[in-house]
C-alpha positions as CSV (number, residue, x, y, z in Angstrom):
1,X,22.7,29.0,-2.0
2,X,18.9,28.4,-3.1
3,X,16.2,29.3,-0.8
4,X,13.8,25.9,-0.9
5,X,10.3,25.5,-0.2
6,X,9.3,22.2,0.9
7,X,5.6,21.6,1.0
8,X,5.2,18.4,3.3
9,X,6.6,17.1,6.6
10,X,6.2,13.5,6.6
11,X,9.5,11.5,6.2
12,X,10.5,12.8,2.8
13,X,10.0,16.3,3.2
14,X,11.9,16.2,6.5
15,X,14.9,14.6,5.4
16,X,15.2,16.6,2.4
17,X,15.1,20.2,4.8
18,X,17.5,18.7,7.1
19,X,19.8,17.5,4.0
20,X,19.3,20.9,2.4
21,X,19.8,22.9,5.2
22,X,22.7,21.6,7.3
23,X,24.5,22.3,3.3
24,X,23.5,25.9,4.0
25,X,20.4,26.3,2.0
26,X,17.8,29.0,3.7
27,X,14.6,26.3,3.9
28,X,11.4,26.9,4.7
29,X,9.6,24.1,5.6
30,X,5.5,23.9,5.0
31,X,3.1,21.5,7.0
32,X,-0.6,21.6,7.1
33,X,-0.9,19.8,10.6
34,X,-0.5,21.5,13.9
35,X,0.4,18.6,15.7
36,X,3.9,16.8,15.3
37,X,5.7,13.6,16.5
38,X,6.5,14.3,19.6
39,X,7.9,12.3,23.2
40,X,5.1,10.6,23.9
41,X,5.5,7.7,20.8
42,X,2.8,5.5,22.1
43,X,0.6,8.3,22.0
44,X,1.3,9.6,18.9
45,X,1.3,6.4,17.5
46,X,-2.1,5.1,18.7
47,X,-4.1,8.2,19.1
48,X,-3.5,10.6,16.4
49,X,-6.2,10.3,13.9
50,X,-3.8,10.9,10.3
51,X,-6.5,10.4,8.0
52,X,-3.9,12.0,5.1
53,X,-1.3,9.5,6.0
54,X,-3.2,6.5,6.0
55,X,0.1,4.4,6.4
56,X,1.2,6.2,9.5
57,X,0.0,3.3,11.8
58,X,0.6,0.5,9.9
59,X,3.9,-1.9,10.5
60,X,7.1,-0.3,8.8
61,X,10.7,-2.3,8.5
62,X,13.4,0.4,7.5
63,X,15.7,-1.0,4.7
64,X,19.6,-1.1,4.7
65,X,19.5,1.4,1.6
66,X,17.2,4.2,4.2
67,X,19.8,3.1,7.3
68,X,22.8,3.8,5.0
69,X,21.4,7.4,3.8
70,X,20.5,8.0,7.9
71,X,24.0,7.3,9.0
72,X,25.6,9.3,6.3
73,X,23.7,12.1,6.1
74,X,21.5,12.5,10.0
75,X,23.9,10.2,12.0
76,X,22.9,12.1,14.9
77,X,18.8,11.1,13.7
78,X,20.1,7.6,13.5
79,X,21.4,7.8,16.7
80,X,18.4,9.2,18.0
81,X,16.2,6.1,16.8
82,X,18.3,3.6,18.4
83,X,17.6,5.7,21.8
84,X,14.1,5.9,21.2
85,X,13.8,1.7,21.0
86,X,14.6,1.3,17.2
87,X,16.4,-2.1,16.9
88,X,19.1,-3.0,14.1
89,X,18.6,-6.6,12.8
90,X,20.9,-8.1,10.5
91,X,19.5,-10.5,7.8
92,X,22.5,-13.4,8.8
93,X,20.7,-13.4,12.1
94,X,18.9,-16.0,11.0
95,X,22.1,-18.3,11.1
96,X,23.5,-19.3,14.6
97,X,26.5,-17.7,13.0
98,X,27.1,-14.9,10.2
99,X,29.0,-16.3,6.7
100,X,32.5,-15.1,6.9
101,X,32.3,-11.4,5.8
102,X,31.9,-10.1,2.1
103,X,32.2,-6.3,1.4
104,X,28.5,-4.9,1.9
105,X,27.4,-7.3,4.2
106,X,27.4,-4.5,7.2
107,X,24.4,-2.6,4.8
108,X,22.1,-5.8,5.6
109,X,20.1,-4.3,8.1
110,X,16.8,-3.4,9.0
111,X,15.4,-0.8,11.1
112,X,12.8,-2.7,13.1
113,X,10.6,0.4,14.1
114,X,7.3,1.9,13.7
115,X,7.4,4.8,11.8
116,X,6.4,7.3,14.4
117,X,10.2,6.5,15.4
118,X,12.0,8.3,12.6
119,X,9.8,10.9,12.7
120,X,10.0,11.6,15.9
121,X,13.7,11.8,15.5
122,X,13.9,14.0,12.4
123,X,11.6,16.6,14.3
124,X,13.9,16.7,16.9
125,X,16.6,17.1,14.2
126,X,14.9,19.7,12.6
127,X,14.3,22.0,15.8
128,X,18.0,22.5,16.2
129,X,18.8,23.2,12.2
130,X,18.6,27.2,12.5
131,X,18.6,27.2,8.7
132,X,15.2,25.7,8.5
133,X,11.8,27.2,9.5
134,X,9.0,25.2,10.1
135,X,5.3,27.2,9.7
136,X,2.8,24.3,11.0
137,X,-0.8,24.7,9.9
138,X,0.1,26.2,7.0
139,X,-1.4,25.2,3.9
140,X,0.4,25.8,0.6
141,X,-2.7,27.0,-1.8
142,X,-1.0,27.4,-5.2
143,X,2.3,27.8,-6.5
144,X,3.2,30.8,-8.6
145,X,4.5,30.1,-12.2
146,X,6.6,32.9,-14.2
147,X,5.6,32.3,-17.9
148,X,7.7,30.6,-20.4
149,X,8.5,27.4,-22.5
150,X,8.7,25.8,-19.9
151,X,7.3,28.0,-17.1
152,X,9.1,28.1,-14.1
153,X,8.0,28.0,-10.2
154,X,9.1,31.3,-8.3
155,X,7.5,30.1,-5.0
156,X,4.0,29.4,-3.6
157,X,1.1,30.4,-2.2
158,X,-0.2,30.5,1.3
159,X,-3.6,32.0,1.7
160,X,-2.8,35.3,0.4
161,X,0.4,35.3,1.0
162,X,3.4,34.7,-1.4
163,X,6.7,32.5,-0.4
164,X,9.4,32.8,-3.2
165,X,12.2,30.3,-3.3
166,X,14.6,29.0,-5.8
167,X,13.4,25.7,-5.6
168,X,10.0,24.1,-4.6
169,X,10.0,20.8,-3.7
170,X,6.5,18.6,-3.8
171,X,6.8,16.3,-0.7
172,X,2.9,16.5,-0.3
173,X,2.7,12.5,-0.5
174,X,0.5,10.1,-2.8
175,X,-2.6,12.7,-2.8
176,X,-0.3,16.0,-3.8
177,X,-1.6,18.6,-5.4
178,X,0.8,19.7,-7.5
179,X,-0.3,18.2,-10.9
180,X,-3.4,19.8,-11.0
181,X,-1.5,23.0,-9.9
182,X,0.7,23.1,-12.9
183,X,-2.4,22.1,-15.7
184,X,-4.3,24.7,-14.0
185,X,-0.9,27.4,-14.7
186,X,-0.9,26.0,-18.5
187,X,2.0,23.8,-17.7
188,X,2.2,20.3,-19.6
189,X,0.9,17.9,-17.8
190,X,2.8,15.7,-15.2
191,X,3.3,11.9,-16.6
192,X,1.4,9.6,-14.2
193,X,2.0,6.0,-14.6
194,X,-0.6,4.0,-12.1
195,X,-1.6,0.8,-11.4
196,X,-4.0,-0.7,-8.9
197,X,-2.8,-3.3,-7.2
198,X,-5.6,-5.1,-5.6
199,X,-4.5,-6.1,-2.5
200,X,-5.9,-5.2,1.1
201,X,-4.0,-4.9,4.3
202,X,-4.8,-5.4,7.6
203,X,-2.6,-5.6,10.7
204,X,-2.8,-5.5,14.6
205,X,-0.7,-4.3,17.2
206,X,0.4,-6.2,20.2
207,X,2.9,-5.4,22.5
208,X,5.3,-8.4,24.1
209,X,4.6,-9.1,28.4
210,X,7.6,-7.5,30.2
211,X,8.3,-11.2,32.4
212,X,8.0,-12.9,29.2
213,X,10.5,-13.5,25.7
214,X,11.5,-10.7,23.4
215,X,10.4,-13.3,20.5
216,X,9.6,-16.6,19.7
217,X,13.1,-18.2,18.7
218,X,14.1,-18.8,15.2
219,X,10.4,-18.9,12.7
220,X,10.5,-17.3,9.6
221,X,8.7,-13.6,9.2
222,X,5.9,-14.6,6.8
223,X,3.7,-17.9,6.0
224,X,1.2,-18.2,3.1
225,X,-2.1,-20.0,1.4
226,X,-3.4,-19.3,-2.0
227,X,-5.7,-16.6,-1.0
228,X,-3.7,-14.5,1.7
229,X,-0.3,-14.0,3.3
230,X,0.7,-13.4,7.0
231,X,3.6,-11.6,8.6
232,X,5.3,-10.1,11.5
233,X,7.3,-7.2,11.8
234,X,8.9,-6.9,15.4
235,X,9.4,-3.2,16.2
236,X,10.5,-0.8,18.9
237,X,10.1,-0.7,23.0
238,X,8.8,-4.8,22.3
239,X,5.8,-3.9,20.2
240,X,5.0,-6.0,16.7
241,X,2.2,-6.2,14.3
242,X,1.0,-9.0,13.0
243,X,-0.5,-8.5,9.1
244,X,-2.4,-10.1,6.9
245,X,-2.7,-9.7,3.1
246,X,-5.1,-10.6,0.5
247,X,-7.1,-9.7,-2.1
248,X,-9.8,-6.7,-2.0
249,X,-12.1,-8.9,-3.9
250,X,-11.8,-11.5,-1.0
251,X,-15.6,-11.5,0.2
252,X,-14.1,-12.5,3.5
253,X,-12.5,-9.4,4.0
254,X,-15.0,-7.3,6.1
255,X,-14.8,-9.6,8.7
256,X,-11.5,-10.1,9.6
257,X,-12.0,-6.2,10.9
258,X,-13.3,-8.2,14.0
259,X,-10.0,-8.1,16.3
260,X,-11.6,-11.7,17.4
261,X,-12.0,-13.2,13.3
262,X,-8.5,-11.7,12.8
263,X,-6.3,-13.5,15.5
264,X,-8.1,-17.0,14.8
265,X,-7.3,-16.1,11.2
266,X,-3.9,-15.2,12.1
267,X,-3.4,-18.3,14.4
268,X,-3.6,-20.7,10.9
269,X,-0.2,-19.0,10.0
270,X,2.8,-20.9,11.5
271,X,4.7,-17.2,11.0
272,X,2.2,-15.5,12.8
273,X,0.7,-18.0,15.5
274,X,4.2,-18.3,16.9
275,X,4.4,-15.1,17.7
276,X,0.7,-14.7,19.0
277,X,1.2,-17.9,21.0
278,X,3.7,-15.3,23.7
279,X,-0.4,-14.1,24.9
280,X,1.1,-10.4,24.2
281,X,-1.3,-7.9,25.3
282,X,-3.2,-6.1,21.8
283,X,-2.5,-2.8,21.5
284,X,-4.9,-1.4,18.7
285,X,-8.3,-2.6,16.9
286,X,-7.4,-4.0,13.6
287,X,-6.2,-1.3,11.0
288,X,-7.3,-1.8,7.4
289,X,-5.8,-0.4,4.4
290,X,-7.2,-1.0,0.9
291,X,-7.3,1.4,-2.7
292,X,-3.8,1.0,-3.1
293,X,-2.0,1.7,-6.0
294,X,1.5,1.6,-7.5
295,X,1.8,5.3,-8.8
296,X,5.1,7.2,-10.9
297,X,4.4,10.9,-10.8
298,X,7.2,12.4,-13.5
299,X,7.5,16.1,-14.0
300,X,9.0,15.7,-17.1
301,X,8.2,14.2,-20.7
302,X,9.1,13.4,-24.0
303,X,9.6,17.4,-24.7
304,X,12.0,17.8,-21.0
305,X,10.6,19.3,-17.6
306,X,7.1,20.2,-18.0
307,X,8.1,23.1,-15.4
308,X,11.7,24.2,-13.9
309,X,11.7,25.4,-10.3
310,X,10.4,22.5,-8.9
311,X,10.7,19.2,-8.0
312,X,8.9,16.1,-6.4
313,X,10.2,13.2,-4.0
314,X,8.9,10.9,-1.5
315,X,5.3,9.9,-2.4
316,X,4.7,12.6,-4.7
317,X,7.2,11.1,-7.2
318,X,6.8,7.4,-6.9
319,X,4.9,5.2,-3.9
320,X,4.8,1.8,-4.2
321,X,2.9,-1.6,-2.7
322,X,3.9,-1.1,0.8
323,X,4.7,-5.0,1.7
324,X,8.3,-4.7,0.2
325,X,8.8,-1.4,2.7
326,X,10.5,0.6,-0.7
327,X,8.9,4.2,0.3
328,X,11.0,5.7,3.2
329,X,14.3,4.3,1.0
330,X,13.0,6.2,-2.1
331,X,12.2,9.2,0.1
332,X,15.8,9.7,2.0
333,X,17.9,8.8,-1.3
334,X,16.0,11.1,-3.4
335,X,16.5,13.9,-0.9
336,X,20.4,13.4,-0.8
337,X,20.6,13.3,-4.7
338,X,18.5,16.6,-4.2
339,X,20.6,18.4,-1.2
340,X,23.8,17.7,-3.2
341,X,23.1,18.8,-6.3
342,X,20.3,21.9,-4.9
343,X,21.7,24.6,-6.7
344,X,22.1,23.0,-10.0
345,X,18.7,21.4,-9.6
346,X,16.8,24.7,-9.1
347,X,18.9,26.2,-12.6
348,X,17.0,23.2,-14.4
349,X,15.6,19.9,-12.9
350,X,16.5,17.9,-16.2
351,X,19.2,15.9,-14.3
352,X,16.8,15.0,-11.5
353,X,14.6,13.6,-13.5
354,X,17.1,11.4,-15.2
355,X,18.0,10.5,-12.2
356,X,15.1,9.2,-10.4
357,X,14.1,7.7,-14.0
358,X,17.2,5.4,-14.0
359,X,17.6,5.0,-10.2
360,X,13.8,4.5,-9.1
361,X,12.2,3.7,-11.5
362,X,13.4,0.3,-12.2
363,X,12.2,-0.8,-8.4
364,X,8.8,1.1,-9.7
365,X,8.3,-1.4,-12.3
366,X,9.5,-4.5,-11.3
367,X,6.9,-4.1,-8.2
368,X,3.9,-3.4,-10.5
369,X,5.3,-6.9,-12.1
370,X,5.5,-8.4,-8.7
371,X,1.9,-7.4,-7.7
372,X,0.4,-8.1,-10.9
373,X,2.0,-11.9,-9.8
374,X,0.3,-11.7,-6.4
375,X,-3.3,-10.5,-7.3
376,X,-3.4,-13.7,-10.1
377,X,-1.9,-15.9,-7.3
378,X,-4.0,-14.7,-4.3
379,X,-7.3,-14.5,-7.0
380,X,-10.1,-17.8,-7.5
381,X,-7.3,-19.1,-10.7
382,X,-4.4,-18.7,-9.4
383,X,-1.3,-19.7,-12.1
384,X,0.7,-22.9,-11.5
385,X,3.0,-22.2,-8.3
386,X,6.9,-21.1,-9.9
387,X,9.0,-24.1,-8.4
388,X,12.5,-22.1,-8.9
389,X,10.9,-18.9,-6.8
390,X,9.9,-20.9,-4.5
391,X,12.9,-22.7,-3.9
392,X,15.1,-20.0,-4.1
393,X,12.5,-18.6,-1.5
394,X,13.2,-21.5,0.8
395,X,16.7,-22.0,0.2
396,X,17.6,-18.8,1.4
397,X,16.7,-20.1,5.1
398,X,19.4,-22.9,4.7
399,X,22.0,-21.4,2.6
400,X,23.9,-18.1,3.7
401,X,25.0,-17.6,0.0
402,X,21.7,-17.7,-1.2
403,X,20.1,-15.2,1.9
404,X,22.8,-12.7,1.1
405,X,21.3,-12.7,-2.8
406,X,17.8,-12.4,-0.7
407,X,18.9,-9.8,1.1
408,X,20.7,-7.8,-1.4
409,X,17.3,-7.3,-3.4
410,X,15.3,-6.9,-0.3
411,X,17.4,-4.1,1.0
412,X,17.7,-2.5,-2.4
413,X,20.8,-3.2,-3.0
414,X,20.6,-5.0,-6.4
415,X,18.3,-5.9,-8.5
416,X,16.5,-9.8,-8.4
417,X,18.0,-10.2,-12.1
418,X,21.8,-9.2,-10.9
419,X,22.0,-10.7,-6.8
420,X,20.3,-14.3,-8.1
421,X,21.5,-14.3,-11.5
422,X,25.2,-15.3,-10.5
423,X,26.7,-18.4,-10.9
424,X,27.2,-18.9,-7.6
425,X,23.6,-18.6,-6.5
426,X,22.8,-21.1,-9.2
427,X,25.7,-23.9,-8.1
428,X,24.1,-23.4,-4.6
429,X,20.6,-23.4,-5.6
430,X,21.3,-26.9,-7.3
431,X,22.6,-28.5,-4.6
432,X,19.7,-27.8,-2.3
433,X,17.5,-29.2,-4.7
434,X,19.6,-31.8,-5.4
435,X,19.2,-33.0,-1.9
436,X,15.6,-32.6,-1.9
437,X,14.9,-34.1,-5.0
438,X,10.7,-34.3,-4.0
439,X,10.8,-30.2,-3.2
440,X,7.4,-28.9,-4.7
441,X,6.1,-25.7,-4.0
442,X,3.2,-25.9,-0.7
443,X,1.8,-23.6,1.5
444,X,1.7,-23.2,5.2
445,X,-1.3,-21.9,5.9
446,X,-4.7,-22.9,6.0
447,X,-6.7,-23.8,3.1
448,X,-10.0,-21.9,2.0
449,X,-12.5,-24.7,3.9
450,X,-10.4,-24.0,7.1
451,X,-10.4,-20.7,6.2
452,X,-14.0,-20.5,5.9
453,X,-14.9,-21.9,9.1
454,X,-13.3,-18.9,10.7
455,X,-15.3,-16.1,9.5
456,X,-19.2,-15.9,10.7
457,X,-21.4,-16.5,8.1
458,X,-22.6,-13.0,7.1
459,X,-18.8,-12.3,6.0
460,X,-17.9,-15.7,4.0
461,X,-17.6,-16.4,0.7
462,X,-20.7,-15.9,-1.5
């Protein structure tokens, strides 16, 4: 069995110790916060300032590919979500009644949670695995490299202390410092592939009146103008966030900070109002979340592994525009490739790597394509609107055949080219158009003059 040094305990580095260790694999598990998710969720969720995980309090939706690695692997942390007010929704709930059953149509659900859920749950998972020991506040300094072509990680540092393990595994998330680690040993630099995306975030919690609905009825999650989007995620114990999306170089961004600007923003959404029009009672101030980029971190080039003895997941390998929700998917399915193949992993990584370069990296690219899309279409010259997206977009609201092609790429289960390139999807995309033979491509949000009137005058447009 190797001996494993995880340095990170966010959602990636806690599902790969739980994976490695319930194998049998002595882990030691390295976090450089005192505090952990604990009982209190509302608590922890509100007031516990993260400034390292930025994401931490903004809305999460947990996709069919992460619920399929948590029932397989930490049933028991599945189970554990669902009792802490985690709710399962199936994409066909849409429909007054589901399509009759094709194999894979059970994966189609989300997790509607906030993330301080899961890792809540994989805390409590990890107290009770006696192969894994958790040393909180402690912050991994250095690694130590053995010399060679490549060099190879023997374990790391902590203060002046030495851990040695078989295998090290970067869970550090998007600001690891691992690269600069392995230049500083002589190593080969990592490959780092990153693109800006140019998109801000910002979202507000509310949570739902106890005497009053669990939801609106039947409106669909997201509305749009040519400048922003809007969307709701429901979550646990009747609490939702509503978001809005645009572009950083929006001038009207800095004032939608105002929890007051934001909801009458977020009232010209038909996705959004509906949900705001329940008077739930806000939860947080408005949370912003800008700088955000769409990074591949690979520890191996042309020439192979640029080190052996370690390897990266979660953040530290890829992270992505966190609209589509991809992260926490990457996370768990990287660390079951990684528990089930440990030992061969830690002899020499090349596999891994393969791996994540033909599994994940294909989602990696197609959303720097996608963003590249939205920051020209939510920019002053926006391109022509693309009448099949949209149509597949809306015909997947109408057509069962068409949302299960939806939900297939949503939930990472195929790609856009394989779930709507099918000749199925095409007979039944023709037919809606067919009976809508005026369908053009709109928006249902405001436009920029009823936009403008929203936001005071020190935070319009120049």
């Amino acid at each position: 069995m190797a001996r494993v040094a995880v340095m990170g305990a966010g959602i990636g580095g806690l599902g790969a110790a739980l994976m490695l260790g319930r194998r049998g694999h002595p882990v030691t598990l390295f976090d450089q916060d005192i505090r952990e998710a604990g009982e209190d969720l509302h608590r922890d969720f509100f007031h516990w300032d993260r400034p390292r995980v930025p994401q931490a309090v903004q809305p999460h939706s947990f996709l069919g590919l992460s619920r399929i690695v948590l029932r397989a692997e930490l049933p028991d942390v599945h189970a554990d979500m669902l009792a802490r007010g985690a709710r399962e929704h199936h994409d066909f709930d849409w429909f007054d009644e589901h399509p009759p059953h094709r194999a894979g149509d059970e994966d189609l659900v989300t997790l509607r949670t906030r993330r301080i859920v899961l890792e809540a749950a994989l805390v409590a998972a990890v107290r009770r695995e006696p192969a894994i020991e958790v040393r909180r506040g402690c912050r991994v300094s250095g690694l130590t490299v053995a010399p060679g072509r490549p060099g190879r990680v023997t374990g790391v540092r902590v203060g002046t202390a030495t851990h040695r393990a078989d295998l090290v595994v970067d869970a550090a998330g998007r600001r690891s410092p691992v690269p600069a680690w392995l230049v500083a040993a002589g190593c080969r630099p990592p490959v780092v592939d990153s693109h800006r995306t140019g998109l801000a975030y910002l979202c507000r919690w509310y949570r739902l009146r106890p005497d009053g609905p669990r939801g609106p009825g039947r409106v669909k999650p997201g509305s749009s103008s040519p400048f922003a989007l809007a969307g709701v995620f429901p979550s646990d114990n009747d609490t939702f966030a509503v978001n809005l999306m645009l572009s950083t170089g929006d001038p009207t961004r800095g004032a939608l900070t105002d929890p007051a600007v934001f909801e009458a923003a977020a009232r010209r959404f038909p996705a959004t109002a509906a949900w705001l029009d329940l008077a739930p009672e806000p939860r947080s101030p408005v949370l912003a979340m800008a700088g955000l980029d769409n990074r591949w971190t690979s520890l191996a080039d042309g020439d192979g592994p640029v080190v052996t003895g370690l390897v990266n997941l979660g953040d530290s390998l890829v992270h992505t525009n966190p609209t589509s929700g991809h992260g926490v998917s990457f996370g768990l399915v990287a660390a079951r490739h990684l528990a089930t193949r440990a030992d061969r992993i830690a002899a020499d990584p090349t596999p891994y790597h393969a791996w994540a370069a033909g599994t994940l990296r294909p989602w990696f690219d197609a959303q720097v394509a996608a963003d590249r899309a939205n920051e020209q279409r939510l920019g002053d010259n926006p391109p022509p609107p693309d009448r099949r997206a949209a149509a597949l977009a809306a015909c997947a609201f109408d057509d069962p055949v068409v949302m299960r092609a939806r939900a297939r790429v949503r939930h990472l289960f195929s790609t856009p080219d394989v779930a709507y390139g099918t000749d199925e999807v095409d007979r039944h995309l023709t037919a809606w158009l067919a009976s809508r033979p005026d369908f053009t491509p709109h928006h249902d949000g405001p436009t920029r003059a009823q936009w403008d009137t929203l936001i005071p005058a020190q935070g319009g447009r120049a």
